[in-house]
N, CA, C and O atoms as a GROMACS GRO file, in nm:
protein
  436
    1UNK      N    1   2.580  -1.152  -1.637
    1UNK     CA    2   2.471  -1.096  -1.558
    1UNK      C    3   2.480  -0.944  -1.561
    1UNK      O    4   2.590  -0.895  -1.538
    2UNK      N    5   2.397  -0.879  -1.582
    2UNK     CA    6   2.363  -0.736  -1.634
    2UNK      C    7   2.363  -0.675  -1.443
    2UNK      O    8   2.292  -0.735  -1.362
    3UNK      N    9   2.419  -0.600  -1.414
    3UNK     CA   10   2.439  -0.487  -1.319
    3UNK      C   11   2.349  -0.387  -1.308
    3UNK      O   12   2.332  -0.336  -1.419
    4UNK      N   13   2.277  -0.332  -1.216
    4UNK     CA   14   2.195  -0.212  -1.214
    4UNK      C   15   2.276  -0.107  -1.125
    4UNK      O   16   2.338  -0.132  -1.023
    5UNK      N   17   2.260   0.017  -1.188
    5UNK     CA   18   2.302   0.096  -1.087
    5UNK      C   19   2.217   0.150  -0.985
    5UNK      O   20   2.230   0.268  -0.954
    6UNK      N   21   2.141   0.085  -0.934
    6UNK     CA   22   2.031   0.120  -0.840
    6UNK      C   23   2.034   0.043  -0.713
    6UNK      O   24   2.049  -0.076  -0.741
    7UNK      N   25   2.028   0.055  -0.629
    7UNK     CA   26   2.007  -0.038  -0.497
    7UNK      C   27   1.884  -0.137  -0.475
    7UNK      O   28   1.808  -0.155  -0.570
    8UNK      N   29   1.868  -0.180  -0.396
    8UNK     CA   30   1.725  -0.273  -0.385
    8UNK      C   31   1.658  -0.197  -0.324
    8UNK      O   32   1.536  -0.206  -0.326
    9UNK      N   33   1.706  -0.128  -0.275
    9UNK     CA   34   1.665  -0.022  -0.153
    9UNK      C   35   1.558   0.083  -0.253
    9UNK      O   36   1.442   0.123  -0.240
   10UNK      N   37   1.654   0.097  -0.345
   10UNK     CA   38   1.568   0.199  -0.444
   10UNK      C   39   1.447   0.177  -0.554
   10UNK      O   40   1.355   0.254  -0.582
   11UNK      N   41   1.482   0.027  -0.616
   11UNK     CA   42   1.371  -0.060  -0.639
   11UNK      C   43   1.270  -0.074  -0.564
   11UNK      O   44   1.162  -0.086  -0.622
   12UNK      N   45   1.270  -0.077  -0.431
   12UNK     CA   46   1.168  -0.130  -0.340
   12UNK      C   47   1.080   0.029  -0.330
   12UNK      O   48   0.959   0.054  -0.322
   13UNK      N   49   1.184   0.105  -0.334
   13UNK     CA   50   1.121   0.235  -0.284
   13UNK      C   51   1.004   0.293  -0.407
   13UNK      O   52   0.900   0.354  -0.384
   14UNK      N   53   1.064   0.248  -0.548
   14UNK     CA   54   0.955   0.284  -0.642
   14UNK      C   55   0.857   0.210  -0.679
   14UNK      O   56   0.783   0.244  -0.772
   15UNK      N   57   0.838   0.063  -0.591
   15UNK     CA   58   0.737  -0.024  -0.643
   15UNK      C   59   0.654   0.013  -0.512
   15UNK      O   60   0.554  -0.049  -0.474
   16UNK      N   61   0.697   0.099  -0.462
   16UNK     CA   62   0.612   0.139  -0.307
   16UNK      C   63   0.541   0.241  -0.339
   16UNK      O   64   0.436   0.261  -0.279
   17UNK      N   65   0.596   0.351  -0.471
   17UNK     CA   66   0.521   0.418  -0.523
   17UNK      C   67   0.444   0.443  -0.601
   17UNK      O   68   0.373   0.539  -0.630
   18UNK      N   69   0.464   0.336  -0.640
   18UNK     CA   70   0.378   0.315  -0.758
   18UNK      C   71   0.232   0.225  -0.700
   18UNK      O   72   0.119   0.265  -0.726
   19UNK      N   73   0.253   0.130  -0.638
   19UNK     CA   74   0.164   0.076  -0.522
   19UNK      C   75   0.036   0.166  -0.473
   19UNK      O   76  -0.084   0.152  -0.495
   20UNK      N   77   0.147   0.313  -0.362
   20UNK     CA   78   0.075   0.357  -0.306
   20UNK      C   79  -0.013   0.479  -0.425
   20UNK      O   80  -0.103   0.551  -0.383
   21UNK      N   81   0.032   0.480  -0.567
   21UNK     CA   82  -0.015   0.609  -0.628
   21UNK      C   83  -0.196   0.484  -0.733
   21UNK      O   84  -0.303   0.518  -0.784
   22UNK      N   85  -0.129   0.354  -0.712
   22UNK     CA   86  -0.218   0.242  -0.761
   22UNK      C   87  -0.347   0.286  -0.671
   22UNK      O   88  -0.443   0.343  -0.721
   23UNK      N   89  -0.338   0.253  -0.529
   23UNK     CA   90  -0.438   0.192  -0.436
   23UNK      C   91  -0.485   0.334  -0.457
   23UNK      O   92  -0.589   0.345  -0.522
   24UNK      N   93  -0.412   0.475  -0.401
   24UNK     CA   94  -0.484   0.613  -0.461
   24UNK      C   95  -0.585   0.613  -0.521
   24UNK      O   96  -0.691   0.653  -0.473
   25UNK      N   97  -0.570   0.566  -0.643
   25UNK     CA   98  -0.658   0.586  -0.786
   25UNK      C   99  -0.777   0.518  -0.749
   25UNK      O  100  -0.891   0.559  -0.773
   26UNK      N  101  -0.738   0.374  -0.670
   26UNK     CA  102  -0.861   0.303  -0.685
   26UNK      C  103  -0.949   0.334  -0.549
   26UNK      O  104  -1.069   0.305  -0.540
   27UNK      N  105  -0.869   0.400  -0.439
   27UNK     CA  106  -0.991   0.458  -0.380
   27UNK      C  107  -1.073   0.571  -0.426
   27UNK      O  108  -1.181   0.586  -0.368
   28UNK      N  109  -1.046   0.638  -0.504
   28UNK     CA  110  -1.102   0.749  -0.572
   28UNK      C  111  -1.182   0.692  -0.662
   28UNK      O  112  -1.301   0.698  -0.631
   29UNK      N  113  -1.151   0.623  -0.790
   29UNK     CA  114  -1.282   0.564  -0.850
   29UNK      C  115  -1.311   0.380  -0.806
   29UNK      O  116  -1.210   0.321  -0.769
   30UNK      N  117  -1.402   0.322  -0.810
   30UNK     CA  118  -1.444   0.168  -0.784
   30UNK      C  119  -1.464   0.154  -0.847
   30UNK      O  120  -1.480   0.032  -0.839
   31UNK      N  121  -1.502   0.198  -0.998
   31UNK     CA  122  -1.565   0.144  -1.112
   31UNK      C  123  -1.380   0.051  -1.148
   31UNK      O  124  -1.284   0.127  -1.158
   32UNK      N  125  -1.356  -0.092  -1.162
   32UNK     CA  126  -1.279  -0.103  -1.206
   32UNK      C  127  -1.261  -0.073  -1.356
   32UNK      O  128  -1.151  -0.031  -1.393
   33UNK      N  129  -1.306  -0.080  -1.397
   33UNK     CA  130  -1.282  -0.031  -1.604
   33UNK      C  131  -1.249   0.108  -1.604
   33UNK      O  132  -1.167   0.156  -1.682
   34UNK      N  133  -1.308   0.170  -1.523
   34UNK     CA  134  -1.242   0.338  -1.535
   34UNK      C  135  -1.097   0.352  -1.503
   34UNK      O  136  -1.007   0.403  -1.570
   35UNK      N  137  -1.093   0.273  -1.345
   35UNK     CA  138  -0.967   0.266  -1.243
   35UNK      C  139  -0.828   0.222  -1.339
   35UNK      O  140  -0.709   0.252  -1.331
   36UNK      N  141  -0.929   0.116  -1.459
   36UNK     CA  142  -0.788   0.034  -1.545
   36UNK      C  143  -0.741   0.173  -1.658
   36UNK      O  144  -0.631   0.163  -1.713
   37UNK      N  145  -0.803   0.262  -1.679
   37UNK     CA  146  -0.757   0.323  -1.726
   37UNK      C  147  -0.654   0.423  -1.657
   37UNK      O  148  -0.535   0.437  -1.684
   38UNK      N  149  -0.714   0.472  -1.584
   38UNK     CA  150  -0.615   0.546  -1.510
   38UNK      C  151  -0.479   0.446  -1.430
   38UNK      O  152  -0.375   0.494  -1.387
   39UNK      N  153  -0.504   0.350  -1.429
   39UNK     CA  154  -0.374   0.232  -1.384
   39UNK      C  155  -0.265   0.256  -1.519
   39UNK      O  156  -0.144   0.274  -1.506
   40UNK      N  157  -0.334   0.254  -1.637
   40UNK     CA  158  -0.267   0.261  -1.736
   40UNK      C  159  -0.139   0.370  -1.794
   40UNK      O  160  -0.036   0.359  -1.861
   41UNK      N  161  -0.236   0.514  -1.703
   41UNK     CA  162  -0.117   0.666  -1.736
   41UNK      C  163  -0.032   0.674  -1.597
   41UNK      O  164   0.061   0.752  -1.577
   42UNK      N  165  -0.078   0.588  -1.512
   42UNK     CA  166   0.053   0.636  -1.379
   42UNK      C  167   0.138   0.544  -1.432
   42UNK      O  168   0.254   0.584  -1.423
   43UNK      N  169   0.123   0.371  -1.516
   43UNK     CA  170   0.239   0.269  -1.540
   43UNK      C  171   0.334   0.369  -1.674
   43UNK      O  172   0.457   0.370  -1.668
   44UNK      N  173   0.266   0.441  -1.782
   44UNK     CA  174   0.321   0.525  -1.875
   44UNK      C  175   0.436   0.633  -1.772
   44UNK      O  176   0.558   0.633  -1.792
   45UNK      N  177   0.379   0.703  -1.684
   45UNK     CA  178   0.484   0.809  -1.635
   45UNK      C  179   0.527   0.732  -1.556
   45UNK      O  180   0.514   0.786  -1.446
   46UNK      N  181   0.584   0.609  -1.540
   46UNK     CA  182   0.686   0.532  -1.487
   46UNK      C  183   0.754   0.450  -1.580
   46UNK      O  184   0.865   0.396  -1.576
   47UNK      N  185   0.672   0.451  -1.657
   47UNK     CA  186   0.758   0.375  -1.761
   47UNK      C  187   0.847   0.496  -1.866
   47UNK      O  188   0.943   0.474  -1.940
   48UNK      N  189   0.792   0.595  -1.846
   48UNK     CA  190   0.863   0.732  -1.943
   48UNK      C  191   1.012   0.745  -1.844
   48UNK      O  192   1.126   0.732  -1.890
   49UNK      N  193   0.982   0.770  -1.713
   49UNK     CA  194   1.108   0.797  -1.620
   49UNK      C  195   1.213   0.708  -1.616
   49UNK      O  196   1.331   0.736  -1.596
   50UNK      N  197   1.153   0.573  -1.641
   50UNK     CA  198   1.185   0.450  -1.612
   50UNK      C  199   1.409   0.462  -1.670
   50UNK      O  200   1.499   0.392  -1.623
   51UNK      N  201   1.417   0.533  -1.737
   51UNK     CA  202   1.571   0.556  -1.837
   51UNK      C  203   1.637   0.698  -1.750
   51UNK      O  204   1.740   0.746  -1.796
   52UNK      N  205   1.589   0.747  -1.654
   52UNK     CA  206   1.637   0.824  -1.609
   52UNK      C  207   1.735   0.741  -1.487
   52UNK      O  208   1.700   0.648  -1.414
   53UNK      N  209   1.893   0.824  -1.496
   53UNK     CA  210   1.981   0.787  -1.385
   53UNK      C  211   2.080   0.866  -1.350
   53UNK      O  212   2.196   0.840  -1.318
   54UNK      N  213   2.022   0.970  -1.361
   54UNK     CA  214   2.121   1.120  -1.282
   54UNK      C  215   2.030   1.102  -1.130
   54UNK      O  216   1.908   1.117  -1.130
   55UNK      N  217   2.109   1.065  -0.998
   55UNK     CA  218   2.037   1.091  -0.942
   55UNK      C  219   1.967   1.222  -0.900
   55UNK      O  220   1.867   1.217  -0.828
   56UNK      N  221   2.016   1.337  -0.940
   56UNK     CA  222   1.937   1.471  -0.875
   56UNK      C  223   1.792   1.473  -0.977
   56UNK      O  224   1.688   1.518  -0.929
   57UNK      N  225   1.796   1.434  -1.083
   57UNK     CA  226   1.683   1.416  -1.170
   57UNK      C  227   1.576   1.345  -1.072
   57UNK      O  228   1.477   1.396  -1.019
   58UNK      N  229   1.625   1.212  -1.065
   58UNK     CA  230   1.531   1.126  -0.976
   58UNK      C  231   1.509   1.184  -0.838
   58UNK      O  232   1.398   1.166  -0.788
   59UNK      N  233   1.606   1.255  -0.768
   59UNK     CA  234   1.515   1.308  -0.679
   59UNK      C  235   1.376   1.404  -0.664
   59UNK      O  236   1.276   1.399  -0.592
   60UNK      N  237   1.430   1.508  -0.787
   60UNK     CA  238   1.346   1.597  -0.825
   60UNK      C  239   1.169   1.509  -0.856
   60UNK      O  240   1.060   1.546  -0.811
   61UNK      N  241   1.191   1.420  -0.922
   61UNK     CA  242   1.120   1.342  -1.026
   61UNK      C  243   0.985   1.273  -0.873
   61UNK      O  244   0.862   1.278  -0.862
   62UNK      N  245   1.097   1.215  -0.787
   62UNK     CA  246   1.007   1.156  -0.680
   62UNK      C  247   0.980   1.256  -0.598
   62UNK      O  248   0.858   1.250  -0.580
   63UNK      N  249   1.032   1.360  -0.527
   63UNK     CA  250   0.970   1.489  -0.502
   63UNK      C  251   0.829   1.550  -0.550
   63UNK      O  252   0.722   1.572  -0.495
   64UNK      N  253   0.877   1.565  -0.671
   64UNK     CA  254   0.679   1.603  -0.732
   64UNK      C  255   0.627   1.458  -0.693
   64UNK      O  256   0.568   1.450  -0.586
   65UNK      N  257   0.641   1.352  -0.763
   65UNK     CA  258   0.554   1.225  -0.741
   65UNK      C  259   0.473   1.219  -0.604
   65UNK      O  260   0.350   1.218  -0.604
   66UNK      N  261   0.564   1.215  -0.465
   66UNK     CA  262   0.543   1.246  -0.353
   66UNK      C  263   0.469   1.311  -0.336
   66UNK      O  264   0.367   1.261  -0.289
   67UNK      N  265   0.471   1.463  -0.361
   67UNK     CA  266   0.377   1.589  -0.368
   67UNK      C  267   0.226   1.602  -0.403
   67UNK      O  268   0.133   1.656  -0.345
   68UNK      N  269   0.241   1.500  -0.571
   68UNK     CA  270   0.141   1.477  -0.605
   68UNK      C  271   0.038   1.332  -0.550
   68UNK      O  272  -0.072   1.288  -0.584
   69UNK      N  273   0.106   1.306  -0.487
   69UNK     CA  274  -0.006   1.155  -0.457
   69UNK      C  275  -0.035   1.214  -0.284
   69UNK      O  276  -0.119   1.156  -0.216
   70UNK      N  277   0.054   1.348  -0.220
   70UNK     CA  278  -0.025   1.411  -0.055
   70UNK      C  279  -0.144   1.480  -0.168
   70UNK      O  280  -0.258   1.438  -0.145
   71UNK      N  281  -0.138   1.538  -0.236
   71UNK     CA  282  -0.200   1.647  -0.280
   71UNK      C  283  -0.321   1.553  -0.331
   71UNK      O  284  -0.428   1.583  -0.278
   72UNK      N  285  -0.327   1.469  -0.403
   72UNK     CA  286  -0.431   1.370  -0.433
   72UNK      C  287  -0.489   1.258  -0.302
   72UNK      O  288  -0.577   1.179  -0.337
   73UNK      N  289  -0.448   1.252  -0.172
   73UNK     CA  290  -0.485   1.198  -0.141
   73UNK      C  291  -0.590   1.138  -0.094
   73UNK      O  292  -0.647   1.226  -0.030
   74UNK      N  293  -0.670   1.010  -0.085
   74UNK     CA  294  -0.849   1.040  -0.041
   74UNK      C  295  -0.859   1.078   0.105
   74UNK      O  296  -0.774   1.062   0.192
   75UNK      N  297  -1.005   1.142   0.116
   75UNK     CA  298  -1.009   1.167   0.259
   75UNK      C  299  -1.013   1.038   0.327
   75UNK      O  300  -0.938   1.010   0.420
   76UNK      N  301  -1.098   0.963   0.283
   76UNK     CA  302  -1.145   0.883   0.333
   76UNK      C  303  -1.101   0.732   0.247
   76UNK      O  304  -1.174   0.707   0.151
   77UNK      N  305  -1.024   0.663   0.267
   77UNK     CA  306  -0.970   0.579   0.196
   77UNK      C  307  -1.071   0.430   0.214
   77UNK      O  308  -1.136   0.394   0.313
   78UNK      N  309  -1.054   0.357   0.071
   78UNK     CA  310  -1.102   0.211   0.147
   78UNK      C  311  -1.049   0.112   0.181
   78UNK      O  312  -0.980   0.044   0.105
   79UNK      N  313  -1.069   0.088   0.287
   79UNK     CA  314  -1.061  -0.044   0.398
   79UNK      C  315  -1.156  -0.160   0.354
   79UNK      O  316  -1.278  -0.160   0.341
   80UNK      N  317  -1.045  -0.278   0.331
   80UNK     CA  318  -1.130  -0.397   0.304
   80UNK      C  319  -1.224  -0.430   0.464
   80UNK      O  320  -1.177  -0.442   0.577
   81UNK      N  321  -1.319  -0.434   0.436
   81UNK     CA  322  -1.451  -0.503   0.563
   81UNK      C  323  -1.365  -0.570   0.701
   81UNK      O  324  -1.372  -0.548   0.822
   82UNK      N  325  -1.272  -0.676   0.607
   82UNK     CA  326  -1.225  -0.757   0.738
   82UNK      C  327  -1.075  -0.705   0.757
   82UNK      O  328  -1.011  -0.797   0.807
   83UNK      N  329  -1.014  -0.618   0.740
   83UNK     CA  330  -0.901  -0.581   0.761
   83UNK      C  331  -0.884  -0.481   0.878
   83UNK      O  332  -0.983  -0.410   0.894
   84UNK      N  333  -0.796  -0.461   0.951
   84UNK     CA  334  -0.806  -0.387   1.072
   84UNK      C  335  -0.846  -0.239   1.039
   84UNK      O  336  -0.778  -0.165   0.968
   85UNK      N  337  -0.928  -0.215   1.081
   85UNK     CA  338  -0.997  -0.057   1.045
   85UNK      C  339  -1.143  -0.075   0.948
   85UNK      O  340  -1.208   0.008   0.885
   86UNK      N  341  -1.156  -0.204   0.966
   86UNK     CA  342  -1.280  -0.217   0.871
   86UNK      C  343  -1.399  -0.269   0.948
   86UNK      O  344  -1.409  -0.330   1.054
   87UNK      N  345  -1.486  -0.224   0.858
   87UNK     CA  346  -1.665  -0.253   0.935
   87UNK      C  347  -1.688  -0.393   0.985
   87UNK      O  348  -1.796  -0.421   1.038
   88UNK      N  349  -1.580  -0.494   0.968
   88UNK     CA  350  -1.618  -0.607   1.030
   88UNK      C  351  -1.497  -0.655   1.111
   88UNK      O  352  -1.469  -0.773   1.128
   89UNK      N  353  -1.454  -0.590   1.141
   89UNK     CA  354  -1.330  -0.609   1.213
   89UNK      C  355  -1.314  -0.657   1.396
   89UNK      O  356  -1.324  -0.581   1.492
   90UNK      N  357  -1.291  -0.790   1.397
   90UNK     CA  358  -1.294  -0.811   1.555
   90UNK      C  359  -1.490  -0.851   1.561
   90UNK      O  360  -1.535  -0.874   1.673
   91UNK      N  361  -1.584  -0.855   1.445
   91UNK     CA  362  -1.648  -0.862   1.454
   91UNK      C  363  -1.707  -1.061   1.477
   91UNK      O  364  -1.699  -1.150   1.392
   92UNK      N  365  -1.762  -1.070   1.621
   92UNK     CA  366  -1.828  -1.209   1.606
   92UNK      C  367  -1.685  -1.300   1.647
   92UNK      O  368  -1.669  -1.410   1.593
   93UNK      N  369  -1.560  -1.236   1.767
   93UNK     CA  370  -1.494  -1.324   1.772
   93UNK      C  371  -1.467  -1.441   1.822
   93UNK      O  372  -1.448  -1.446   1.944
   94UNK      N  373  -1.458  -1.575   1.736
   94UNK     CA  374  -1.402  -1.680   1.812
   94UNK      C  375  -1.439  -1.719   1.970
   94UNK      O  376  -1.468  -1.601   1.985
   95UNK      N  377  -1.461  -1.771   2.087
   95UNK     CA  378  -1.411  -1.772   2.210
   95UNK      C  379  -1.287  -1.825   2.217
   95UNK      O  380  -1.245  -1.892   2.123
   96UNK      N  381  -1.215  -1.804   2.324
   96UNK     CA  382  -1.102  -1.857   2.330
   96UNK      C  383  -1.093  -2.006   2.368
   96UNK      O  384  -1.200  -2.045   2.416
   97UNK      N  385  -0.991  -2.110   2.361
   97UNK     CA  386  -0.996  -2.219   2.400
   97UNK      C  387  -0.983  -2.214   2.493
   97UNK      O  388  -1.081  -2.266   2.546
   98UNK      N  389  -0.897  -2.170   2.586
   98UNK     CA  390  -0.837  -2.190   2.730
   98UNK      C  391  -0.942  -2.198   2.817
   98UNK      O  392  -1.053  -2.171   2.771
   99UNK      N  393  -0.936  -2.225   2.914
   99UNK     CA  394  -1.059  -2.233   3.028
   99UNK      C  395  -1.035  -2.075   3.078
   99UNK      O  396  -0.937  -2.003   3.056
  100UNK      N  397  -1.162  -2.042   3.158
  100UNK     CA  398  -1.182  -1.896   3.196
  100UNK      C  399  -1.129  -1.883   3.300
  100UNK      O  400  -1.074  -1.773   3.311
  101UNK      N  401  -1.117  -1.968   3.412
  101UNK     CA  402  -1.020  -1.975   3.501
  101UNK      C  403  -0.918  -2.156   3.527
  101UNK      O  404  -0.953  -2.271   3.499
  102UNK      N  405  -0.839  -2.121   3.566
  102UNK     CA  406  -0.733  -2.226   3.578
  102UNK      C  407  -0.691  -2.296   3.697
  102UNK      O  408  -0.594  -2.271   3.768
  103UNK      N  409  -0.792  -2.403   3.710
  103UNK     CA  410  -0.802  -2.472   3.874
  103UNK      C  411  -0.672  -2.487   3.926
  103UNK      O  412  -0.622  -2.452   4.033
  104UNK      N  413  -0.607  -2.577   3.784
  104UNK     CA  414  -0.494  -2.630   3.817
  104UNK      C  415  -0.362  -2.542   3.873
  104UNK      O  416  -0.289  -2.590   3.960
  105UNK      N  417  -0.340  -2.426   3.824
  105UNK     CA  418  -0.228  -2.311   3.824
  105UNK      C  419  -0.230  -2.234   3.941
  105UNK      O  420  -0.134  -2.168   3.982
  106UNK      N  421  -0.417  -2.246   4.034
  106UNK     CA  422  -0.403  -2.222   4.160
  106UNK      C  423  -0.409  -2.294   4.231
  106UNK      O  424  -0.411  -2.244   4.344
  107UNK      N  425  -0.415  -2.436   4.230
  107UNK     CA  426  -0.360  -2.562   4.330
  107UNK      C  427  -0.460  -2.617   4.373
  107UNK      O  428  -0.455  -2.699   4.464
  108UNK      N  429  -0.590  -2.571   4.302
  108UNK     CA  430  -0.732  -2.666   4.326
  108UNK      C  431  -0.736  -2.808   4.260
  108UNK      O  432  -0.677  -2.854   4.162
  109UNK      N  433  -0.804  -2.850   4.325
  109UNK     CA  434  -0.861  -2.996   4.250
  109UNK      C  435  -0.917  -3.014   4.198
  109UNK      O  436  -0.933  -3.131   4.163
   0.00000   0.00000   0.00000
């Protein structure tokens, strides 16, 4: 079994960046066919870094990354409709099952 010198901790941390530099792109363009292109040069400059393991390199490396995805960020990001912060959110809810008041719990009949 092959060993990494990396933590999970640190794995997790670059599929978080890569994630958050993904969803970036695609709030900025919706055309998906454009978006797949640009999906294509952020997986290249992760896949170029991908052999780097000095860590002061990699810090440097996620430093700009960081930098560059505040510096790119949208103003206004998109929110799926039904997701919390979205235009349909809490919209048209349910009633609850329970009764509106509870005869029994105040000792009515």
């Amino acid at each position: 079994m092959a060993t990494t010198p990396f933590s999970s901790a640190h794995r997790l941390y670059v599929k978080s960046l890569y994630r958050r530099m993904l969803k970036n792109e695609l709030d900025w363009v919706v055309r998906r066919d454009i978006w797949r292109g640009r999906a294509l040069m952020i997986r290249a400059e992760f896949e170029r870094n991908r052999d780097v393991h000095d860590p002061r390199a990699l810090a440097q490396i996620f430093e700009k990354a960081e930098a560059e995805l505040a510096e790119r960020q949208h103003p206004d990001p998109y929110i799926p409709p039904a997701m919390p912060g979205g235009t349909k959110w809490e919209r048209n809810i349910p009633p609850t099952i329970a009764p509106l008041y509870d005869h029994i719990a105040e000792g009515h009949h």
